[in-house]
VOPAGU-2260 file (C-alpha; in pm, 1 decimal, decimal comma):
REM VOPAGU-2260
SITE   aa  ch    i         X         Y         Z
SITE  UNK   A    0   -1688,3    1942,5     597,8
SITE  UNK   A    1   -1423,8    2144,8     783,2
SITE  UNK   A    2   -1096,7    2121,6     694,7
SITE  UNK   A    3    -913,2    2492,0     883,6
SITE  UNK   A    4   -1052,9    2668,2    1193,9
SITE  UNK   A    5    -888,2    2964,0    1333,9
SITE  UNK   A    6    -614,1    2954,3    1607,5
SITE  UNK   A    7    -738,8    3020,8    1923,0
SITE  UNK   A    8    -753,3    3403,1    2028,2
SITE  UNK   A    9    -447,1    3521,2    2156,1
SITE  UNK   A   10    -218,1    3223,3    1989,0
SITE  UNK   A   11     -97,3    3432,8    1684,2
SITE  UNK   A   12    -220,1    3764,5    1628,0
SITE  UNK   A   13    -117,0    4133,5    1585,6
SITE  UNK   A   14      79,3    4281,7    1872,3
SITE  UNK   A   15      52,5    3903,0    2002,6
SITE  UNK   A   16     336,2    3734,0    1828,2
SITE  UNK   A   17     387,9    3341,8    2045,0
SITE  UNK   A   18     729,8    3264,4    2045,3
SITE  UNK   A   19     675,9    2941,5    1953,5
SITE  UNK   A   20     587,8    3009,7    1602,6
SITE  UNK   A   21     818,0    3042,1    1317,0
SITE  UNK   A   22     791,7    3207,1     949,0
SITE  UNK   A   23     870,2    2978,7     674,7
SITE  UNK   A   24    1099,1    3025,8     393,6
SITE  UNK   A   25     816,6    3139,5     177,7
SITE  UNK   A   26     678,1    3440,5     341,0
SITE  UNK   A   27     602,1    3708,4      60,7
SITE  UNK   A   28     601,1    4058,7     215,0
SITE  UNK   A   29     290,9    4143,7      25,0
SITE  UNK   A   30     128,3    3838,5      37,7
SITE  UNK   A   31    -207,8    3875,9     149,3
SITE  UNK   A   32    -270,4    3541,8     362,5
SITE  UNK   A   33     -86,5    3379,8     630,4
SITE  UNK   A   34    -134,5    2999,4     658,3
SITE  UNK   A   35       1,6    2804,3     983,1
SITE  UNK   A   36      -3,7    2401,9     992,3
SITE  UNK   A   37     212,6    2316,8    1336,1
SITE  UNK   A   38     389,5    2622,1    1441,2
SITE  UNK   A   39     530,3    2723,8    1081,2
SITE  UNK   A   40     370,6    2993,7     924,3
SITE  UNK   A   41     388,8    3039,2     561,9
SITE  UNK   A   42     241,2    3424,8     395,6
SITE  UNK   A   43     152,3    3388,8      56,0
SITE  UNK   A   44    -121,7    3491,4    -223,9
SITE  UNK   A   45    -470,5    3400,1    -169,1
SITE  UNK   A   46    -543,9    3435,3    -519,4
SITE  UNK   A   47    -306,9    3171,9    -669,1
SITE  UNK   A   48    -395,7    2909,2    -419,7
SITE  UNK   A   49    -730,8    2974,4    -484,9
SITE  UNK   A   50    -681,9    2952,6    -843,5
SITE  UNK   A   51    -564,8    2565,3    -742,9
SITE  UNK   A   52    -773,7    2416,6    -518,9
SITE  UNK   A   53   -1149,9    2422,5    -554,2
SITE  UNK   A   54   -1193,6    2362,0    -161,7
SITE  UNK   A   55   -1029,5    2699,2     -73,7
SITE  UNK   A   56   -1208,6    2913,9    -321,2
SITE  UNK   A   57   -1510,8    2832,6    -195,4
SITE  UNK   A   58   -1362,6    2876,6      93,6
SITE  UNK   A   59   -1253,8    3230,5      36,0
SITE  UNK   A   60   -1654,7    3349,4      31,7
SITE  UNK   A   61   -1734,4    3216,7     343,0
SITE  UNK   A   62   -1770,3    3554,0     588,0
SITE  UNK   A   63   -1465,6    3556,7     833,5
SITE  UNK   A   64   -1519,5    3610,8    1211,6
SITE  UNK   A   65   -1488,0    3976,1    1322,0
SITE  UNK   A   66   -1239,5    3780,3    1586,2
SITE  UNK   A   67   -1000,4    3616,1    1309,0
SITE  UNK   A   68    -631,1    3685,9    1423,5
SITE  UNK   A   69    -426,5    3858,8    1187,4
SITE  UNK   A   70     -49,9    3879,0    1141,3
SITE  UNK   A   71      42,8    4194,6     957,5
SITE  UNK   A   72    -293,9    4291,6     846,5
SITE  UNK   A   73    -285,4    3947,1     660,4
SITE  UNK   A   74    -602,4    3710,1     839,0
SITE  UNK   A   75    -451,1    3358,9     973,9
SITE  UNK   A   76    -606,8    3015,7     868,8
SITE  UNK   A   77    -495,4    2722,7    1082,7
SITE  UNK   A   78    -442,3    2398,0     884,1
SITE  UNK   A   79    -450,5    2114,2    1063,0
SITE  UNK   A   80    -171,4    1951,4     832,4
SITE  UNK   A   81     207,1    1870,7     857,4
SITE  UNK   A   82     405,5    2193,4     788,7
SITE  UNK   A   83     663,5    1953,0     586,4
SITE  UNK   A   84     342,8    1858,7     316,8
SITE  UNK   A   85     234,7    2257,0     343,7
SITE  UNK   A   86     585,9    2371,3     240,5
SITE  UNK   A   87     581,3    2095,4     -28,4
SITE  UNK   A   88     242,8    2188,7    -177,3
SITE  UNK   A   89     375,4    2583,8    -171,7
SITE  UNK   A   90     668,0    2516,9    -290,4
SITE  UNK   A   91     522,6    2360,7    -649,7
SITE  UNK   A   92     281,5    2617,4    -656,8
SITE  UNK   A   93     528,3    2944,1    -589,0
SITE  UNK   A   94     906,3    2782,9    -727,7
SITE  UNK   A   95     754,5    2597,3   -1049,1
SITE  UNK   A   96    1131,9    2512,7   -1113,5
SITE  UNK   A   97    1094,7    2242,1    -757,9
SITE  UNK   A   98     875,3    2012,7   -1034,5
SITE  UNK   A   99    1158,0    1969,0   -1260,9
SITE  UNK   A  100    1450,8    1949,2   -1103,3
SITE  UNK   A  101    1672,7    1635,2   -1142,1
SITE  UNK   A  102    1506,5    1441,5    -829,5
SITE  UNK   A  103    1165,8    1455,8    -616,7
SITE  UNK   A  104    1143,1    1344,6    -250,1
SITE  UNK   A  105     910,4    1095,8    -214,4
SITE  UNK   A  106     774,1    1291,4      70,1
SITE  UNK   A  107     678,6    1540,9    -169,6
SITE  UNK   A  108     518,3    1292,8    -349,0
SITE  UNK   A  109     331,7    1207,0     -49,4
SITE  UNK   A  110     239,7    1586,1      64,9
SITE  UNK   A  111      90,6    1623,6    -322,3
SITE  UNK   A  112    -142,0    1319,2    -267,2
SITE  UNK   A  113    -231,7    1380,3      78,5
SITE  UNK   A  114    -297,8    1822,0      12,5
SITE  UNK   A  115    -394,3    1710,5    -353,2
SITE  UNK   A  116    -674,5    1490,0    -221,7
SITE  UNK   A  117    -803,6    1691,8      52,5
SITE  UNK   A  118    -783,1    2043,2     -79,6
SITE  UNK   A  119    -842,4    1944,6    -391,9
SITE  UNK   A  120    -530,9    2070,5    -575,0
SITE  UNK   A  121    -561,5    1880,4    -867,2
SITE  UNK   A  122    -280,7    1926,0   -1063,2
SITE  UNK   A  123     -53,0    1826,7    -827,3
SITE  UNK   A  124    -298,7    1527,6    -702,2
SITE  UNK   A  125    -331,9    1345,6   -1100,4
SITE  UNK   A  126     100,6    1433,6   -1142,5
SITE  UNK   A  127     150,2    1239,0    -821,5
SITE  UNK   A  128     -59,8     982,6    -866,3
SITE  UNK   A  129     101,0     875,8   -1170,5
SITE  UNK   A  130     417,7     893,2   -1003,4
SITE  UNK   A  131     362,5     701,8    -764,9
SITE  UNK   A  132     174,8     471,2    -955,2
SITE  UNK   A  133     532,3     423,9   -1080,5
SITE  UNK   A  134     735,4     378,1    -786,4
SITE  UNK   A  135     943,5      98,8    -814,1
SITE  UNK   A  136     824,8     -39,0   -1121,0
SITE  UNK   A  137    1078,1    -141,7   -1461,3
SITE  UNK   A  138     945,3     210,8   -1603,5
SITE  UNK   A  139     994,1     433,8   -1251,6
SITE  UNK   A  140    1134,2     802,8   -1350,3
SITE  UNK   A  141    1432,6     824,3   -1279,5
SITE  UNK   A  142    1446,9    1123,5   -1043,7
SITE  UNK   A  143    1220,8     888,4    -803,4
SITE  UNK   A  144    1484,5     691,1    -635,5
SITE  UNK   A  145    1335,8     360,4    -514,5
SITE  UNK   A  146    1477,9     207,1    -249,1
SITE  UNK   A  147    1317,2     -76,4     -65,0
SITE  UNK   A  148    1182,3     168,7     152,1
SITE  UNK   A  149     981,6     343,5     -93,5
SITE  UNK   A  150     779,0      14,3    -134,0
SITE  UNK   A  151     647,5      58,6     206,0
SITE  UNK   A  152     605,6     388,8     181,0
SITE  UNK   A  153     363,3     359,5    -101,9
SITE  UNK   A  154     187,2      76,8      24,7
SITE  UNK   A  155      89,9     282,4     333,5
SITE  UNK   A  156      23,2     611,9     152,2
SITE  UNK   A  157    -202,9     437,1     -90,1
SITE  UNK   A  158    -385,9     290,6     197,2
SITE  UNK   A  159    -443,2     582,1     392,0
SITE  UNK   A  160    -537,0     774,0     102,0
SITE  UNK   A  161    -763,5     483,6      -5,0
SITE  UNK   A  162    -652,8     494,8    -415,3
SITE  UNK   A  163    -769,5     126,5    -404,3
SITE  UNK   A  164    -703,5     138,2    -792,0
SITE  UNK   A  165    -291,4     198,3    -720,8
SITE  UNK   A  166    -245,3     -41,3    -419,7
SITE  UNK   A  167    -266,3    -382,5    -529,4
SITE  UNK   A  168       2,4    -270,3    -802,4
SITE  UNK   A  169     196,1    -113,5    -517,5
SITE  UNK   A  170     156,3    -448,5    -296,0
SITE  UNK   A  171     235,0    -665,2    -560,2
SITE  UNK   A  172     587,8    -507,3    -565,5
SITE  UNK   A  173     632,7    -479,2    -253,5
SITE  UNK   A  174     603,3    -855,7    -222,8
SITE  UNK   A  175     805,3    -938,7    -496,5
SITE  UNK   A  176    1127,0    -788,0    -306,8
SITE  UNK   A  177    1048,4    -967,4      43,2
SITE  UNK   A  178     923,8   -1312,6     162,8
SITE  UNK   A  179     693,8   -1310,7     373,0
SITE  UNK   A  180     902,8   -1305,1     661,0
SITE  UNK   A  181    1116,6   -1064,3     593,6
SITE  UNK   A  182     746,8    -819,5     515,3
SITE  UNK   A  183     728,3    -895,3     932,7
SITE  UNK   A  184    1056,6    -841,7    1037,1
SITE  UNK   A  185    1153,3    -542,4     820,3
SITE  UNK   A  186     820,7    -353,7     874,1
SITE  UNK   A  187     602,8    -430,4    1150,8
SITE  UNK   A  188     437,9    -106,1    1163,8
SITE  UNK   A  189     261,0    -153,5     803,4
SITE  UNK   A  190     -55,5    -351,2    1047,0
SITE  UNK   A  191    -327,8    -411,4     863,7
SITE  UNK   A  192    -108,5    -309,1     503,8
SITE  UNK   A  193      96,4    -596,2     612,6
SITE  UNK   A  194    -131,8    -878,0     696,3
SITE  UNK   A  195    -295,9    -762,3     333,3
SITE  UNK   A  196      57,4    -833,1     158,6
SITE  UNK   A  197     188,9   -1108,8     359,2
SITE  UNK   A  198    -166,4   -1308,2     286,0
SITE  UNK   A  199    -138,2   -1228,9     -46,8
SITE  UNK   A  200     155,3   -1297,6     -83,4
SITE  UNK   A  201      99,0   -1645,8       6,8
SITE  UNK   A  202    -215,3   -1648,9    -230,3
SITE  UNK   A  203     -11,9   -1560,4    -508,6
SITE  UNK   A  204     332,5   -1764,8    -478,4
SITE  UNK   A  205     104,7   -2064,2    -455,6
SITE  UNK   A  206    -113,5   -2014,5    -772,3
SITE  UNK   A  207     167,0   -1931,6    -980,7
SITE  UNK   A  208     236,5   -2297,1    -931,9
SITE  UNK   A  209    -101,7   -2380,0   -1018,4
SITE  UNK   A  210    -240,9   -2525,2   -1388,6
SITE  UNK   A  211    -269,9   -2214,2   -1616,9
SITE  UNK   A  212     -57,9   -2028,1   -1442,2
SITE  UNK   A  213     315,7   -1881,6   -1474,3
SITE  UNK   A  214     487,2   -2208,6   -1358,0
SITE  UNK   A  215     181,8   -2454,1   -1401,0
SITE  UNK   A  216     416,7   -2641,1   -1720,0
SITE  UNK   A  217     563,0   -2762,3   -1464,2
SITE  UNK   A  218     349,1   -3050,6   -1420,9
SITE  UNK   A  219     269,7   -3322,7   -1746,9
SITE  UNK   A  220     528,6   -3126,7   -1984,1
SITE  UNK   A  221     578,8   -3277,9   -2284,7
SITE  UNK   A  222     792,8   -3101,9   -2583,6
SITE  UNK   A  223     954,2   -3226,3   -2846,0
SITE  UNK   A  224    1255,7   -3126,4   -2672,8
SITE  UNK   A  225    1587,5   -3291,2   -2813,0
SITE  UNK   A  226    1832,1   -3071,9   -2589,1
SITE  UNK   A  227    1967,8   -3292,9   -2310,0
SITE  UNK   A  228    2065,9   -3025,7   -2074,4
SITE  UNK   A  229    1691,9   -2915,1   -2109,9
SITE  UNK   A  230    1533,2   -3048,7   -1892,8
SITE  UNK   A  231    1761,7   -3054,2   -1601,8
SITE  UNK   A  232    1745,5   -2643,4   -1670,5
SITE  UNK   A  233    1375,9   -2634,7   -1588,6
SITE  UNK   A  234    1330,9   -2850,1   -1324,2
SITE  UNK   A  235    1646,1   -2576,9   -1176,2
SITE  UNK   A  236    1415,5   -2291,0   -1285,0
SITE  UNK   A  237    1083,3   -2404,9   -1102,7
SITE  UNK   A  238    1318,2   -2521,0    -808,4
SITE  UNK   A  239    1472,9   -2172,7    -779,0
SITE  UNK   A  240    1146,2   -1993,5    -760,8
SITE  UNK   A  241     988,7   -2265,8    -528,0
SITE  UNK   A  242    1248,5   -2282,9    -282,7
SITE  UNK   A  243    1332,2   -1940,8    -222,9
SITE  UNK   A  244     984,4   -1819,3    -260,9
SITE  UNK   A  245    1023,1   -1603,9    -502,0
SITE  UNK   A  246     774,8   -1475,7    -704,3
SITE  UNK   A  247     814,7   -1354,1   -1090,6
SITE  UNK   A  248     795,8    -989,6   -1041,9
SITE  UNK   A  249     768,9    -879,2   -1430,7
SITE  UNK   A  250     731,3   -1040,4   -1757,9
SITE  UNK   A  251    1074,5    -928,0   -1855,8
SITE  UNK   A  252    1214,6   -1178,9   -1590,4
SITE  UNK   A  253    1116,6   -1441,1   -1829,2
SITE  UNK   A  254    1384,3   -1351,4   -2014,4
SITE  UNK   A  255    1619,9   -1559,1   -1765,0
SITE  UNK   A  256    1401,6   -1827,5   -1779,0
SITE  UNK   A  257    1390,0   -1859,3   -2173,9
SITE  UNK   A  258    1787,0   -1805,2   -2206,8
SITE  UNK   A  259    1883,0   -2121,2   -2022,0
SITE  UNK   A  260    1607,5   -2347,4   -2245,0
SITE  UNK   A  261    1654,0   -2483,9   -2593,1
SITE  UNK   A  262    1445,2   -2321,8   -2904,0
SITE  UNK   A  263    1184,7   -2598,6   -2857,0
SITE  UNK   A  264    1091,8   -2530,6   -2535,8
SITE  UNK   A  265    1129,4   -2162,5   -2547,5
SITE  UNK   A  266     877,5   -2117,5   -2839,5
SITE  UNK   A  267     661,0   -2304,4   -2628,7
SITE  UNK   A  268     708,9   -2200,8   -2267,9
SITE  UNK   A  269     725,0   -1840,0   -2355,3
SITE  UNK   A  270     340,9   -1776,0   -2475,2
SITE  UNK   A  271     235,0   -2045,1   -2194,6
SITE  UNK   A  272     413,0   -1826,4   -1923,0
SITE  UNK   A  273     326,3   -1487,0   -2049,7
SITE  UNK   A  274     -92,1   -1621,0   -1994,7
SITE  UNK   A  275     -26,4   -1768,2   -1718,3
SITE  UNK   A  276     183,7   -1404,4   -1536,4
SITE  UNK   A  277    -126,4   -1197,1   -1695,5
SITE  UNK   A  278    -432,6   -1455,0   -1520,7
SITE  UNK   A  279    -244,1   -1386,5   -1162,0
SITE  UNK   A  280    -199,2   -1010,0   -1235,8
SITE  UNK   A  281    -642,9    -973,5   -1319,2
SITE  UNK   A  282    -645,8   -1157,4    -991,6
SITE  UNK   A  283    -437,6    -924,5    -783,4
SITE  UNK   A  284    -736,8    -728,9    -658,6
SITE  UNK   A  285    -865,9   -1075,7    -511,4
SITE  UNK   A  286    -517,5   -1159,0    -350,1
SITE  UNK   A  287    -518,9    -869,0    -191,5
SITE  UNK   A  288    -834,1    -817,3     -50,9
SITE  UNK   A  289    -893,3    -488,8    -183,0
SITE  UNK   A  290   -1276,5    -404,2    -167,5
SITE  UNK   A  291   -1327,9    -482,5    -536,4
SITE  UNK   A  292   -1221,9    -823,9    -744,2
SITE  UNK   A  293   -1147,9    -692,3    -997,9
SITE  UNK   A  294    -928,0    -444,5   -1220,4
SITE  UNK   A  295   -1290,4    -304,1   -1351,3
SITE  UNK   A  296   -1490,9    -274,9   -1072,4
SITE  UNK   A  297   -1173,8    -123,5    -807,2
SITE  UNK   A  298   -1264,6     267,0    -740,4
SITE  UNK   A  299   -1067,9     487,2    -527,0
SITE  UNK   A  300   -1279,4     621,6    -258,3
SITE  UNK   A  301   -1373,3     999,2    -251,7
């Protein structure tokens, strides 16, 4: 499998400069390869790169064609990537400083997944994954800024990259934050990501109604309950969540639910809800028709 050929003759080579094409930021005088995704062409060290991804040092002893073009003695390679996710990937690998600084652009996130994956810069690829296997979650970093956009964002990343172990984590939050009409109206273009969440989002507000489940008590409750603004308080609760089709989003939102019930109740409800979040989040694989049903059995493709 391919993943470079060389720009055609003529396009970018010595004496033969197109217009078109710009020099990057990161163009090291003595570097001693030039690589071009779009018109941007970054010059940098074949050796470190190669030192980072497995795919271009194998790569780099594969015989070059006598008709390679060149750009200051240095030989071109043509990636047929997004210069934004190149400059990303270089910039981590030549400025180690852009990993720690105070806040990360989720597109670099993105270009580290995407380049991680396919070049197989590992590093960066495993670092990424986690954080985006932390995007918008209780325990996000907080130089990720999450936004509501971000949701999408890593619903459709996860998808295109396949990391079918990440998604229905990343869907499940995504749906907690919208109804299912606002999923259509704020972001038609998710397609096929958005038919996944809307229809299981559906799956899942209606079997955490369900016996066993988060709000199953609902139905036959009996407690020894001698509060008497008790039980108005959780017939509000279950209303609340059933009419504005909400679903519990974390465990820690429980803690609203057990503040407004007597000690009775609580030391009840609280170990009932608690089994009943954890049997819908083992079934989120299901909900979400991810190619797997379960937690276990859900690889990411290679």
């Amino acid at each position: 499998m391919s993943h470079w050929q060389p720009p055609a003759k003529g396009q970018s080579t010595e004496g033969d400069k197109d217009a078109s094409i710009t020099r990057s930021s990161i163009w090291y005088k003595d570097g001693s390869i030039v690589l071009q995704a779009q018109n941007t062409q970054f010059r940098v060290y074949w050796g470190l790169l190669s030192q980072n991804s497995s795919f271009l040092r194998d790569l780099e002893d594969l015989p070059q064609p006598p008709d390679q073009p060149t750009v200051d003695g240095c030989p071109v390679i043509e990636l047929p990537d997004d210069a934004i996710d190149v400059e990303f990937v270089l910039k981590a690998l030549y400025s180690p400083t852009f990993l720690c600084q105070a806040s990360l652009p989720f597109a670099a996130v993105a270009a580290y997944i995407r380049l991680g994956r396919k070049y197989d810069f590992k590093e960066l690829f495993d670092s990424a994954e986690f954080e985006a296997r932390l995007v918008g979650s209780e325990y996000a970093p907080p130089r990720i800024i999450s936004s509501s956009g971000s949701y999408f964002d890593t619903v459709t990343l996860l998808s295109e990259n396949r990391l079918w172990s990440l998604l229905p984590c990343a869907c499940f939050r995504l749906v907690t934050v919208h109804t299912a009409a606002g999923l259509e109206r704020s972001h038609p273009c998710l397609q096929l990501d958005l038919r996944r969440c809307v229809a299981g989002r559906e799956r899942l507000f209606t079997k955490q109604f369900e016996s066993g489940y988060t709000f199953g008590w609902r139905r036959g409750w009996v407690s020894a309950c001698s509060s008497f603004g008790c039980s108005p308080e959780r017939l509000a609760i279950v209303e609340a969540y059933s009419t504005n089709a909400c679903l519990l989003s974390v465990p820690e939102e429980l803690s609203f639910v057990y503040a407004r019930l007597c000690p009775a109740c609580c030391e009840k409800l609280k170990p009932a809800m608690l089994a009943g979040f954890k049997k819908l989040w083992e079934e989120l694989p299901r909900a979400f028709d991810m190619p797997a049903s379960s937690w276990d059995e859900l690889k990411n493709d290679p």
